[in-house]
N, CA and C of each residue as an Amber inpcrd file, in Angstrom:
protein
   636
  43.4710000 -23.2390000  18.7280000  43.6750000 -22.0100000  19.4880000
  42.7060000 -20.9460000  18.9840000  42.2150000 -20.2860000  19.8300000
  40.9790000 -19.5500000  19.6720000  42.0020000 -18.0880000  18.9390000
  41.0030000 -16.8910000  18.4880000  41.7170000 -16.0150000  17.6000000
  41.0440000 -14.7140000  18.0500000  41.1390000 -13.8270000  18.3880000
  40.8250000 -12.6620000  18.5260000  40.4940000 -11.2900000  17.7070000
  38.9360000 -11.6310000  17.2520000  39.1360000 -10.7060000  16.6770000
  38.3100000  -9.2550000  16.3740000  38.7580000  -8.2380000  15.8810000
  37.8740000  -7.1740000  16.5600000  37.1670000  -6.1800000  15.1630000
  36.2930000  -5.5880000  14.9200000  35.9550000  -5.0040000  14.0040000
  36.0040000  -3.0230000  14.2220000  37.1440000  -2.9100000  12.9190000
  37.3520000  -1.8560000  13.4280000  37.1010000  -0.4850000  12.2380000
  36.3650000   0.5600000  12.6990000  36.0200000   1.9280000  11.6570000
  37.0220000   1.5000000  10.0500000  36.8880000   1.9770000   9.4950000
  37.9230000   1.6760000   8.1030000  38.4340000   2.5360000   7.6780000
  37.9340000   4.1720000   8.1000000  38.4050000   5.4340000   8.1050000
  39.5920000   5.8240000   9.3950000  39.9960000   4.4070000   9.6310000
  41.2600000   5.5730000  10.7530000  41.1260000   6.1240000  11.7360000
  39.7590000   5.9330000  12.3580000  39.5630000   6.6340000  13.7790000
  39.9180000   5.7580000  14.3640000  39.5950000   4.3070000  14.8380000
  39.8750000   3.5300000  16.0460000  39.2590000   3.4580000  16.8210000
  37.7660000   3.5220000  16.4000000  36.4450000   2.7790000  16.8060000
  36.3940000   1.3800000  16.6540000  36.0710000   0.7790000  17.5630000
  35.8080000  -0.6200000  17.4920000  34.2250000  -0.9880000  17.7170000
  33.6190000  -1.7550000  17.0170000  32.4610000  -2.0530000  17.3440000
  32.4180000  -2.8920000  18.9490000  31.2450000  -2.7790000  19.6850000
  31.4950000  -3.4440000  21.2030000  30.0560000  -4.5260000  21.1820000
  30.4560000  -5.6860000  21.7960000  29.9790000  -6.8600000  21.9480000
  28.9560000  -6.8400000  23.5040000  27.7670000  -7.1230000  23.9800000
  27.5180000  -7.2840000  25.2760000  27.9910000  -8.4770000  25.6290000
  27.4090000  -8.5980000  27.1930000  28.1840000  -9.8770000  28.2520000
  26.8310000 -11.0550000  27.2280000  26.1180000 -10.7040000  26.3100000
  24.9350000 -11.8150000  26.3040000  25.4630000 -12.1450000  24.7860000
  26.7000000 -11.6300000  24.2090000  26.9230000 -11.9390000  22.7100000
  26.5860000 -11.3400000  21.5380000  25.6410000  -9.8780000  22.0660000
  25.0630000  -8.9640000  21.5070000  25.9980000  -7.9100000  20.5960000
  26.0040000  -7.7870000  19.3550000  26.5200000  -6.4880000  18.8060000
  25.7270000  -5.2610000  19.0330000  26.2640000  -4.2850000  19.6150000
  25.7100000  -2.6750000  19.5680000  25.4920000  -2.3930000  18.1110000
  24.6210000  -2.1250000  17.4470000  24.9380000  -1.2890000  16.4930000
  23.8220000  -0.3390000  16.7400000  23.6590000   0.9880000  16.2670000
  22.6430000   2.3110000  15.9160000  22.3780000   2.3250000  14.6260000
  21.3120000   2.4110000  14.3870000  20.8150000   3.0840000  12.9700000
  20.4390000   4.3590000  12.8040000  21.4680000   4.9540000  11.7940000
  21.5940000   6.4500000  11.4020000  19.6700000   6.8890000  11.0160000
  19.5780000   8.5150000  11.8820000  18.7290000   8.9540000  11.5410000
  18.2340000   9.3370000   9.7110000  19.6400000   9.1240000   9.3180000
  19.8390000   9.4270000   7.6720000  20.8160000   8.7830000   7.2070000
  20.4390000   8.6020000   5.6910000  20.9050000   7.2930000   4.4550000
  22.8470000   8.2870000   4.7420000  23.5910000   7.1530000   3.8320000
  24.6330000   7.3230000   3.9600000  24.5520000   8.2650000   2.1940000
  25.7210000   9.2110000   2.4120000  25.6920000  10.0410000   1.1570000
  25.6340000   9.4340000   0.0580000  26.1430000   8.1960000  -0.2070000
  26.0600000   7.7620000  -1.3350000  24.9370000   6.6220000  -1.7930000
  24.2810000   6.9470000  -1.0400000  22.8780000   6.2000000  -1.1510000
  21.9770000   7.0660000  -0.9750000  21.9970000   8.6740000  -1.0270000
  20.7300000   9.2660000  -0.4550000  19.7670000   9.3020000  -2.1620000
  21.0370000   9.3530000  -3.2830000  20.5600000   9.2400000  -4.5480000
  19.3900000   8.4310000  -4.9160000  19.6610000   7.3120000  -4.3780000
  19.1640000   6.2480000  -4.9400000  17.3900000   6.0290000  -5.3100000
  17.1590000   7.0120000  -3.8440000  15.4780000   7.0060000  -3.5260000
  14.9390000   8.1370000  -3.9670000  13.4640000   7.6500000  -4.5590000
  12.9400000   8.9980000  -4.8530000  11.3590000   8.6880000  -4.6330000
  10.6430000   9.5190000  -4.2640000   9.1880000   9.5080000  -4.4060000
   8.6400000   8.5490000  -5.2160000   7.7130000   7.8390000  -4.8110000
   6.6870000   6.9420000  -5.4120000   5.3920000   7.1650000  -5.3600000
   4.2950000   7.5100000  -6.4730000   3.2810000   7.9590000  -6.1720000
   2.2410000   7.8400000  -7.3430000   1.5340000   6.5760000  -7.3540000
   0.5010000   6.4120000  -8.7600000  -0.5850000   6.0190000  -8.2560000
  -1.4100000   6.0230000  -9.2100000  -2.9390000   5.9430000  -9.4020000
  -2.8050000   4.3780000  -9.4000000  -3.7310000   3.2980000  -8.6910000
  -3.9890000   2.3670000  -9.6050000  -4.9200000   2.4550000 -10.5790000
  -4.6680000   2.0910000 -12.0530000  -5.3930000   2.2940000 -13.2960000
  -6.2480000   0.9760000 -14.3230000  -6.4710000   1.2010000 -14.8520000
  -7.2940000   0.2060000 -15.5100000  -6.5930000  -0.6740000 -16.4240000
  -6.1920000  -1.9380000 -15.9990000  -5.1540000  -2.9520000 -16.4800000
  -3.8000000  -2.1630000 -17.0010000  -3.7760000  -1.4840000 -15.6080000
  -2.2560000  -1.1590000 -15.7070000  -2.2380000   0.3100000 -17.1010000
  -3.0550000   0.9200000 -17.6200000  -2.9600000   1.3090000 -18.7070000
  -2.3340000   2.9330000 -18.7350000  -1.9120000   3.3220000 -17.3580000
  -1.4560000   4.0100000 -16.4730000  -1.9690000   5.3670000 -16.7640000
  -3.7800000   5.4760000 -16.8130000  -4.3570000   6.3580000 -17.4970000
  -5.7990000   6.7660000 -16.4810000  -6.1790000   5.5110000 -16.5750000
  -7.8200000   5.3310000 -16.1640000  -7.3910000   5.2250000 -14.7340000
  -8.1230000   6.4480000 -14.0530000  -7.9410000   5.9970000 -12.9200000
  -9.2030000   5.9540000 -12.0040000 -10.5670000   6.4010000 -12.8430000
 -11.6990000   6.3220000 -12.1380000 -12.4410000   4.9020000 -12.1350000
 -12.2960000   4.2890000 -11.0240000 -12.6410000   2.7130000 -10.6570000
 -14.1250000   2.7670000 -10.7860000 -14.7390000   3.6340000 -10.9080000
 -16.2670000   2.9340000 -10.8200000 -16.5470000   2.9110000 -12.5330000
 -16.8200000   1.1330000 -12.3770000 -17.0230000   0.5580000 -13.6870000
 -18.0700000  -0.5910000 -13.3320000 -18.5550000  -1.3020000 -14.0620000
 -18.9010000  -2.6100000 -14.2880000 -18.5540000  -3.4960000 -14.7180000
 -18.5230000  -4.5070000 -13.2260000 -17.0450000  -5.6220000 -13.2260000
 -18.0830000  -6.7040000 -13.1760000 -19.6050000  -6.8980000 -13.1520000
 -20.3900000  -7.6470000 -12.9060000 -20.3980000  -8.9080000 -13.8680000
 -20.3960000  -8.6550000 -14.9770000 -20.1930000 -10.0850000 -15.6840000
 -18.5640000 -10.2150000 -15.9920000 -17.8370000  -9.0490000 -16.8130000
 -16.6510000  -9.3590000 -16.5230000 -15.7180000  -8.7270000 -15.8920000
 -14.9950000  -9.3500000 -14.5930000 -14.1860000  -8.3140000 -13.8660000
 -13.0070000  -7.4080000 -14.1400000 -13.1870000  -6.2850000 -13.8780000
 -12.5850000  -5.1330000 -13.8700000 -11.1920000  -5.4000000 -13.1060000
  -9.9720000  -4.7850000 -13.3590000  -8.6110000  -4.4880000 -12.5140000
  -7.9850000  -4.1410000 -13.2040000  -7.3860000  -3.3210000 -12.1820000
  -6.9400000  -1.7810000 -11.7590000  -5.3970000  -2.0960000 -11.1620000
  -4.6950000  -1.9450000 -11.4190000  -2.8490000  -2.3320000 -10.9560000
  -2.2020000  -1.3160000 -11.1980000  -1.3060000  -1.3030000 -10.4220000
   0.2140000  -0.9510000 -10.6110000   1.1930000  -2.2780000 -11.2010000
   2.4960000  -1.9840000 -11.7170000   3.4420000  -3.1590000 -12.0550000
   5.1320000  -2.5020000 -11.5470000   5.9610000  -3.7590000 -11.8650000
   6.9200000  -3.0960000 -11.3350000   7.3920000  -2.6380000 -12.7680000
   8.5130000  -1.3750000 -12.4100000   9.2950000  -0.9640000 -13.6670000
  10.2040000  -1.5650000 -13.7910000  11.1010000  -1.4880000 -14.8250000
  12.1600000  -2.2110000 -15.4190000  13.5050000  -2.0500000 -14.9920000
  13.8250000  -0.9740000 -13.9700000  15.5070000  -1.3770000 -13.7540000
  14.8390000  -0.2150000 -12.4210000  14.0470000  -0.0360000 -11.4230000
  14.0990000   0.4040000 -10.1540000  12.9840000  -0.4530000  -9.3200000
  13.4560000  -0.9080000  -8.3020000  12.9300000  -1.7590000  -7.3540000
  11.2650000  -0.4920000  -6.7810000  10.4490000  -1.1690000  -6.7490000
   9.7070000  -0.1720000  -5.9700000   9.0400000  -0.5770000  -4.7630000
   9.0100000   0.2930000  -3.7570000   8.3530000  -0.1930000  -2.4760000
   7.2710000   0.5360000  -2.1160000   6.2610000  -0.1770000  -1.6730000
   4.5680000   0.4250000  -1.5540000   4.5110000   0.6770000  -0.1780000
   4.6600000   1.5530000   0.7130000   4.6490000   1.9710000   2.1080000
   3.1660000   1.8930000   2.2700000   2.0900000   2.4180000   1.4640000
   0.8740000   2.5640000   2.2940000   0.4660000   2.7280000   0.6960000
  -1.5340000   2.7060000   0.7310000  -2.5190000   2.7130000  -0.2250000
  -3.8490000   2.9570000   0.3160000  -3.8150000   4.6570000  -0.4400000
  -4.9190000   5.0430000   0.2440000  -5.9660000   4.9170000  -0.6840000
  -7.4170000   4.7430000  -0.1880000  -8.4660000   4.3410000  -0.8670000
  -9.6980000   5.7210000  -0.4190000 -10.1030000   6.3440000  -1.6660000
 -11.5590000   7.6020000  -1.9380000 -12.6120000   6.3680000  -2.4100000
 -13.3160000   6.4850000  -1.5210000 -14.9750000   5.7220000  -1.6890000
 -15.8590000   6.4000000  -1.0240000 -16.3980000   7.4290000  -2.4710000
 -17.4760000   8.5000000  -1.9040000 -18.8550000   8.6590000  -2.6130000
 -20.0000000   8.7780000  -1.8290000 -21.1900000   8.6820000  -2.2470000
 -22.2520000   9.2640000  -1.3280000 -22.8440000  10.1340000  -1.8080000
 -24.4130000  10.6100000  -0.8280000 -24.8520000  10.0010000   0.1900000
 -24.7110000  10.4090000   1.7040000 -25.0600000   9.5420000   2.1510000
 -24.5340000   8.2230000   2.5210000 -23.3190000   8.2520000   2.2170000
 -22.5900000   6.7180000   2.6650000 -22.9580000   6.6780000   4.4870000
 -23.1400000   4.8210000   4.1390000 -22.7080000   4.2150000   5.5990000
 -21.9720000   2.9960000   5.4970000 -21.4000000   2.9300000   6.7650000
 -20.4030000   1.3710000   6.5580000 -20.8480000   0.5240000   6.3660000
 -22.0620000   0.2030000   6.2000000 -23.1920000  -1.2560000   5.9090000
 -23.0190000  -1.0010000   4.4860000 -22.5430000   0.0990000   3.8720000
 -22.8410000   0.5720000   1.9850000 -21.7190000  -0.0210000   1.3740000
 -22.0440000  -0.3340000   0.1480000 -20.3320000   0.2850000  -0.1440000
 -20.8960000   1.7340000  -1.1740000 -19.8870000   2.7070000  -0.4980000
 -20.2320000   4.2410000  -1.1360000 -21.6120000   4.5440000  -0.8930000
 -22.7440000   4.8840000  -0.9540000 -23.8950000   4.9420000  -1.0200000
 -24.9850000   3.9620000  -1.1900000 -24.5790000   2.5270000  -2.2200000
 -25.5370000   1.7810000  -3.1470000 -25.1330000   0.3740000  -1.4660000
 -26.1620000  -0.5760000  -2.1840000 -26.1770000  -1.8130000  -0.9420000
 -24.6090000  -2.5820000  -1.2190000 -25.1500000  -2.7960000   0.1950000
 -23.2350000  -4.0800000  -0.0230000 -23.2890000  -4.9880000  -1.6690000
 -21.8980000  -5.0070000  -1.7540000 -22.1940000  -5.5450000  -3.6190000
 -22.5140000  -7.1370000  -3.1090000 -22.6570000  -7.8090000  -4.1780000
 -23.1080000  -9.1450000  -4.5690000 -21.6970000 -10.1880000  -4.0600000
 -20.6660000  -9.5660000  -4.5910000 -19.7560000 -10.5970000  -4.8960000
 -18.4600000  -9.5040000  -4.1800000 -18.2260000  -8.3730000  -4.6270000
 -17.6070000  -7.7320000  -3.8940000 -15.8340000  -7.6460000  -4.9500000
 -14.8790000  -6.7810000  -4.5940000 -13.6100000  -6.1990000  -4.9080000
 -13.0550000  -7.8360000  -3.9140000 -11.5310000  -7.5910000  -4.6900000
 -10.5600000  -8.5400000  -4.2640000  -8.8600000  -7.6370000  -4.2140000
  -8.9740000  -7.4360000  -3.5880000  -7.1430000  -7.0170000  -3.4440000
  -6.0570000  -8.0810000  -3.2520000  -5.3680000  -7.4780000  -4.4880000
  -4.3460000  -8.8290000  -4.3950000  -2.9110000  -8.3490000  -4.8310000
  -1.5720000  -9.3810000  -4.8720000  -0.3400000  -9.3410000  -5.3580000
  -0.0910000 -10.4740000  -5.9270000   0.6620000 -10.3300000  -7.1350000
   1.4640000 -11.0290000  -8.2960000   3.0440000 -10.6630000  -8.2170000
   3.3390000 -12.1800000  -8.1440000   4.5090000 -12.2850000  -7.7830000
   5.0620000 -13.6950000  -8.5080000   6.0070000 -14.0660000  -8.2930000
   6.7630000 -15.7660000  -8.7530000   6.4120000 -16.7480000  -8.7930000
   5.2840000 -16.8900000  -7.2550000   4.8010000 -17.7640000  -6.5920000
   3.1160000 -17.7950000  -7.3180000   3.0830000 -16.8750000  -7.8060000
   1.3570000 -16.7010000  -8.4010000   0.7220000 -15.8730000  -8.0100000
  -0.8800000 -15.4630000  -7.3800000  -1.1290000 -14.7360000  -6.5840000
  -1.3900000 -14.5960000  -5.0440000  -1.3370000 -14.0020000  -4.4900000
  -1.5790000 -13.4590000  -3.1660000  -2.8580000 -12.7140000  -2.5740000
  -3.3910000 -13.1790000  -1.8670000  -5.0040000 -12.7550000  -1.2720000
  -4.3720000 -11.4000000  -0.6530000  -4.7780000 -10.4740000  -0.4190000
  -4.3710000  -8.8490000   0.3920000  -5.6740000  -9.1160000   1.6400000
  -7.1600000  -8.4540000   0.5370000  -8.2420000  -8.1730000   1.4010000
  -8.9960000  -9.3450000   0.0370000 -10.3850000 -10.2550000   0.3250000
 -11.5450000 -10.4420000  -0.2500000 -12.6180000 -10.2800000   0.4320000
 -13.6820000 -10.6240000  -0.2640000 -15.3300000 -10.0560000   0.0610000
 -15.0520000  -8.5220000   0.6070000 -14.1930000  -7.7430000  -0.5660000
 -14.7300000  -6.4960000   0.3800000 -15.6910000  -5.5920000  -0.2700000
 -17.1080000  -6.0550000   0.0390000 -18.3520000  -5.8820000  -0.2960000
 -19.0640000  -4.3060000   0.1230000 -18.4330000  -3.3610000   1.2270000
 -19.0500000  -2.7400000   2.5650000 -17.6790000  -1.7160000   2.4710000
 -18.1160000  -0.7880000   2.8960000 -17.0190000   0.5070000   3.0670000
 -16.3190000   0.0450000   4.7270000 -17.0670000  -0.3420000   4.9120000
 -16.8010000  -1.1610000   6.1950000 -15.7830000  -2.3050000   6.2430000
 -15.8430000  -3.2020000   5.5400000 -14.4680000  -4.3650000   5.0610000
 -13.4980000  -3.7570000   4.6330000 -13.6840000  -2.5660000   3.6890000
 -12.5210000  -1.5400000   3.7020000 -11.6350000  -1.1390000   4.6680000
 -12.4830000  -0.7700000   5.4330000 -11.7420000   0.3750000   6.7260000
 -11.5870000  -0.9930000   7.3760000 -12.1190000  -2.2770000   8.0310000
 -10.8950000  -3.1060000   8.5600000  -9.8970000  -4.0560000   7.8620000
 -10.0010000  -3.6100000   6.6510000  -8.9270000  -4.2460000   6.0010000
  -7.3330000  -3.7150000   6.2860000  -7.8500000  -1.6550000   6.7700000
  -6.8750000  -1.2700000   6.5700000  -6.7640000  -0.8510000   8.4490000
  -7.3020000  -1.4720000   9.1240000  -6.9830000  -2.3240000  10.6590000
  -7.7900000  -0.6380000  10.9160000  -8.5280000  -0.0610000  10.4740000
  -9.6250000   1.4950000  10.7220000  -8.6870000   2.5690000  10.8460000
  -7.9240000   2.7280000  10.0710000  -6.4330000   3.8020000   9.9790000
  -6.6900000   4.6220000   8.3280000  -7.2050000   6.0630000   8.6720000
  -7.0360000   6.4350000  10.1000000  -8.4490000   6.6560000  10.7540000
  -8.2640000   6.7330000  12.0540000  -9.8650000   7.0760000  12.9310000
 -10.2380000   7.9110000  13.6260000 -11.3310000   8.1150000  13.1660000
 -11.7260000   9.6030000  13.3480000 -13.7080000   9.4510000  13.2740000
 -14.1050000  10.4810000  14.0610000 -15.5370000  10.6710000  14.2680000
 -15.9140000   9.6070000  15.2030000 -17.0420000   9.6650000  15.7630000
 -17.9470000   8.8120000  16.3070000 -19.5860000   8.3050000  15.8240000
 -19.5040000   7.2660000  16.7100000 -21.5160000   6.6410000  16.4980000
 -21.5760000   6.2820000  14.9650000 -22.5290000   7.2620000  14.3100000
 -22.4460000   6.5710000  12.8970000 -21.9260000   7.8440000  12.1120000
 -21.5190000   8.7710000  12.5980000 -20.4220000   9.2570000  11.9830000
 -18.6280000   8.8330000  11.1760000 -18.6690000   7.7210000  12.8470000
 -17.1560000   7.1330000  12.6140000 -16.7400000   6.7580000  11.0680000
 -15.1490000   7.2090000  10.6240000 -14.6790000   6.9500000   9.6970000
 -15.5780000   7.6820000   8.6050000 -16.4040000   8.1410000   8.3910000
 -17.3720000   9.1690000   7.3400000 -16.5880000  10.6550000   7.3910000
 -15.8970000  10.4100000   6.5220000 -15.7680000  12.4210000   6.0030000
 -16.6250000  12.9930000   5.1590000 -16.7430000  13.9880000   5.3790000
 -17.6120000  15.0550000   4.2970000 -16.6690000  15.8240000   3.4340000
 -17.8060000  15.6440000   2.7140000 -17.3530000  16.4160000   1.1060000
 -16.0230000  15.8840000   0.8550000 -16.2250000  14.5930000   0.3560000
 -14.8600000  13.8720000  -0.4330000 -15.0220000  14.5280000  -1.6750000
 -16.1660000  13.7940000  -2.2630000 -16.5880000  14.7720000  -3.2680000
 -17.2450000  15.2190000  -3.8410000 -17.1820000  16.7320000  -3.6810000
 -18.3620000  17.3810000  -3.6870000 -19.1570000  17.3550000  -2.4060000
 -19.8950000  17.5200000  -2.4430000 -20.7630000  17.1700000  -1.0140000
 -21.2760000  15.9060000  -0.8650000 -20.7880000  14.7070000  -1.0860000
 -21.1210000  13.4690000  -0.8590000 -19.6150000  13.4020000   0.3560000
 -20.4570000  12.3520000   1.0840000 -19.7340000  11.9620000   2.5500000
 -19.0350000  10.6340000   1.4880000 -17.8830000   9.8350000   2.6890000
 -16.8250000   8.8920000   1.6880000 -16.0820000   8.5650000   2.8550000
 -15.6170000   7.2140000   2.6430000 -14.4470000   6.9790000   3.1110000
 -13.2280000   7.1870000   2.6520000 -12.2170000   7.0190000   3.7420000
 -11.1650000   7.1070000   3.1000000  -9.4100000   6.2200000   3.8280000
  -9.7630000   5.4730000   3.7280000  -8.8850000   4.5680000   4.7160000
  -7.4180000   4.3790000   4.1520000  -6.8420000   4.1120000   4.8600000
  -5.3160000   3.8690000   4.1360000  -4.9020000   2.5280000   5.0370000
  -4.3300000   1.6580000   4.0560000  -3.7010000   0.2930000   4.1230000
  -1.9970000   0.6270000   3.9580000  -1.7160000   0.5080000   5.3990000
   0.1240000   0.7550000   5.8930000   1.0950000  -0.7940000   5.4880000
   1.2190000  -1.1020000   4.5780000   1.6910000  -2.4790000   4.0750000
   3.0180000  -2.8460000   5.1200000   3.0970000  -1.9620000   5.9500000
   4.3310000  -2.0800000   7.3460000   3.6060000  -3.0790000   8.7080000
   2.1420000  -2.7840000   8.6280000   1.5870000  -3.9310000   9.2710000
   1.4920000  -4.7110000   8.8680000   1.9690000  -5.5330000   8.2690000
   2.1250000  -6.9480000   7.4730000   3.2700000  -7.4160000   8.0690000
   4.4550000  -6.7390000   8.1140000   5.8020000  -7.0580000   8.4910000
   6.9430000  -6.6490000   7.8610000   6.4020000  -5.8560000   6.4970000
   7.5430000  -5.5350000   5.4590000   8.3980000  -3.8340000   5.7950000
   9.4920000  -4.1260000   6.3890000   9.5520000  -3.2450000   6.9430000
   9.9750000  -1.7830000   5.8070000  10.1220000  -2.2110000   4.9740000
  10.2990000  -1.2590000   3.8250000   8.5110000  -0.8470000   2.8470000
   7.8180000  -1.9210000   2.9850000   7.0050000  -2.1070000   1.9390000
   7.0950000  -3.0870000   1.8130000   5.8230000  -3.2510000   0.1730000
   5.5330000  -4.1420000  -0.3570000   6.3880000  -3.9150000  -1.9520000
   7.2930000  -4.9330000  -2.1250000   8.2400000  -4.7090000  -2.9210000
   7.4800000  -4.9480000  -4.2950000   7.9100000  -4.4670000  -5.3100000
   7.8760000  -4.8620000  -6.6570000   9.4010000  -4.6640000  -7.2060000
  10.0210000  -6.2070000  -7.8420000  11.3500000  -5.8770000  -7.6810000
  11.0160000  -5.1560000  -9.3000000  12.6770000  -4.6350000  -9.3180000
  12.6670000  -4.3430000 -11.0510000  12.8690000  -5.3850000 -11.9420000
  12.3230000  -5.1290000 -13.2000000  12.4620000  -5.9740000 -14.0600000
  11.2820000  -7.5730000 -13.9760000  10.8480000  -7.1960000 -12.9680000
   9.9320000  -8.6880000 -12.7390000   8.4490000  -8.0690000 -12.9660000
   7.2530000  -9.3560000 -12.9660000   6.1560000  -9.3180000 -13.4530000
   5.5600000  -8.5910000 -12.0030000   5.8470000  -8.5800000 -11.0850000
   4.8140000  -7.8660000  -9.9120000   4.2310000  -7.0230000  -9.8980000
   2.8810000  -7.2090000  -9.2070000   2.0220000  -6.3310000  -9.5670000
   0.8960000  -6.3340000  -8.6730000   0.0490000  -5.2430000  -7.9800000
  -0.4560000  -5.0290000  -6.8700000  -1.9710000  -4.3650000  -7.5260000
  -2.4530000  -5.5250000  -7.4040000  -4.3030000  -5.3640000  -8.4720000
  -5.4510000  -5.4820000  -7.3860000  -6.2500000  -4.3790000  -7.5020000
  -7.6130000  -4.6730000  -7.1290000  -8.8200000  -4.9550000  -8.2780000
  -9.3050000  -6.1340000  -7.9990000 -10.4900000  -6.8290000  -8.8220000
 -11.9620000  -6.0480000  -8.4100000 -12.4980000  -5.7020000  -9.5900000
 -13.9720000  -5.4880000  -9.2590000 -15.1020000  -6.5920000  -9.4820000
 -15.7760000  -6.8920000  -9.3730000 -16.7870000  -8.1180000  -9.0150000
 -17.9260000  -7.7710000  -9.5640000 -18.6130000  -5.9540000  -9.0730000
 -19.9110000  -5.6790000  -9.7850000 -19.9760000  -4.6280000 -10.1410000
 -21.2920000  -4.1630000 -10.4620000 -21.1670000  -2.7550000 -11.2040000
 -21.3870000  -1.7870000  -9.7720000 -19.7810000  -0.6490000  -9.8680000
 -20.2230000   0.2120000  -9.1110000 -20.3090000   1.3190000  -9.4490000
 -20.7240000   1.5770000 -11.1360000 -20.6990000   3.1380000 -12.1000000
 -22.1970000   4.2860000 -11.4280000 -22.6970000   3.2040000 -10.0600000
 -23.3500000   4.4600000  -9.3630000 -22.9100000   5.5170000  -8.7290000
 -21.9240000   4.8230000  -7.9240000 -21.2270000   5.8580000  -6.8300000
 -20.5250000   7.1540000  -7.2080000 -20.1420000   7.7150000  -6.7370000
 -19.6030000   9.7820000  -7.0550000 -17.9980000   9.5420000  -6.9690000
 -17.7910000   8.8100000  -6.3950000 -15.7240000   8.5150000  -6.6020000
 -15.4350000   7.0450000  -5.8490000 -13.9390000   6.6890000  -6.8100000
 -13.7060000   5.6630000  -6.1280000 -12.3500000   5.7950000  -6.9470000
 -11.0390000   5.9610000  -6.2320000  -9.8900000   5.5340000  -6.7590000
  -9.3230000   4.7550000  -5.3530000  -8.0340000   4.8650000  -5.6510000
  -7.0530000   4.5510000  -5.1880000  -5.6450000   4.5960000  -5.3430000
  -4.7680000   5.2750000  -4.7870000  -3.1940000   6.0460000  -4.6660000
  -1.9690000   5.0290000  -4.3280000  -1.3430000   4.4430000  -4.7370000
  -0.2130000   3.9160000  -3.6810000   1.1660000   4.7540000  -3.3650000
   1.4030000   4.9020000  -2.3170000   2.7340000   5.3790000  -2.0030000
   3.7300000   4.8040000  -1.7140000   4.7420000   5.3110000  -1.6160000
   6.3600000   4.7400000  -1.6310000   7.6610000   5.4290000  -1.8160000
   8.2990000   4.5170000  -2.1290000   9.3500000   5.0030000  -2.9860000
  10.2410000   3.8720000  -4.2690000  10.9520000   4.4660000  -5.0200000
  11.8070000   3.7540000  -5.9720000  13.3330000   4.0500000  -5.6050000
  13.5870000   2.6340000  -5.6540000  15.1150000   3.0020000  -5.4370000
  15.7910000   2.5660000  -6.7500000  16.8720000   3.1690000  -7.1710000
  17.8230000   2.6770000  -8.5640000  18.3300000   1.8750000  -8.0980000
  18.7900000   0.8190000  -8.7900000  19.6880000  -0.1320000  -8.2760000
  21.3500000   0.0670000  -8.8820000  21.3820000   1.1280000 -10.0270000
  22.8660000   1.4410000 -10.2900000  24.1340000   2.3590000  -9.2310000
């Protein structure tokens, strides 16, 4: 014998959740966290630095014989999620055939993730300010001809890119997780020497949630 049964508020109003004719639950998702979770989250916002040393954050080095990287890791008791990673690559004169000013590199940067499974490819060969900006699908876009994607005075009066990688186009609808307490870790590799160029970091954003 079949059983009837219905899901109902737990506070005493006498709301029932409602089903469509196709087997569908209604539900809405609140414009805002429930009070006792608004705690939990807070701003996320670092440099990637030089093997993690959470210091060095100016990337132009020489990675040519031995490679250079630059990470974030996860912390020890808050989950963190990487919403987006914006990238300053500025130099006199940049064009997207460059990377920053100097010729496309040799061997080129590698963006990657460390995780359980080992590592994870992000972006490679990104040789060109240009593999940059479609790594990060040309977000955001702006200018035309051979202006496109070139801002002025990143820094100083050198022109630069500046692209940002939305880790939500991937599929993660939170981010790119680093749980707590685990080895994860979100590294870009350098390949050659780029101690010519006038700037080059990189920011990740997010947030941390506590898990207590």
């Amino acid at each position: 014998m079949s059983r009837t049964t219905k899901i109902e508020d737990g506070t005493g109003s006498g709301n029932y959740a409602k089903v469509s004719k196709e087997g569908y639950l209604y539900t809405q998702e609140a414009p805002f966290p429930p009070a006792d979770e608004e705690s939990k989250l807070t701003i996320y916002r670092e440099f990637l630095t030089l093997n993690g040393d959470g210091t060095t954050i100016d990337m132009r080095v020489d990675g040519s014989v031995t490679p250079q990287r630059f990470w974030i890791q996860a912390e020890p008791d808050r989950d963190v999620y990487i919403t987006s990673l914006s990238f300053k690559l500025a130099d006199a004169g940049a064009a997207l055939n460059e990377f920053g000013g100097i010729a496309a590199l040799a061997n080129g940067c590698r963006l990657y993730y460390e995780d359980q499974n080992g590592e994870i490819n992000i972006g490679t060969g990104l040789i060109t300010n240009f593999e940059i900006i479609r790594l990060c699908l040309g977000q955001p876009a702006f200018g035309d001809g051979t202006g496109a994607f070139i801002a002025g005075n990143v820094a100083g009066g050198s022109e630069g890119v500046i692209p940002v990688l939305d880790f939500r186009n991937f599929g993660f609808r939170w981010g790119l997780r680093l749980a707590a307490g685990s080895l994860n870790r979100l590294i870009i590799e350098i390949n050659d020497d780029v101690t010519a160029i006038d700037a080059f970091d990189m920011i990740a954003y997010g947030f941390r949630r506590n898990l207590d």
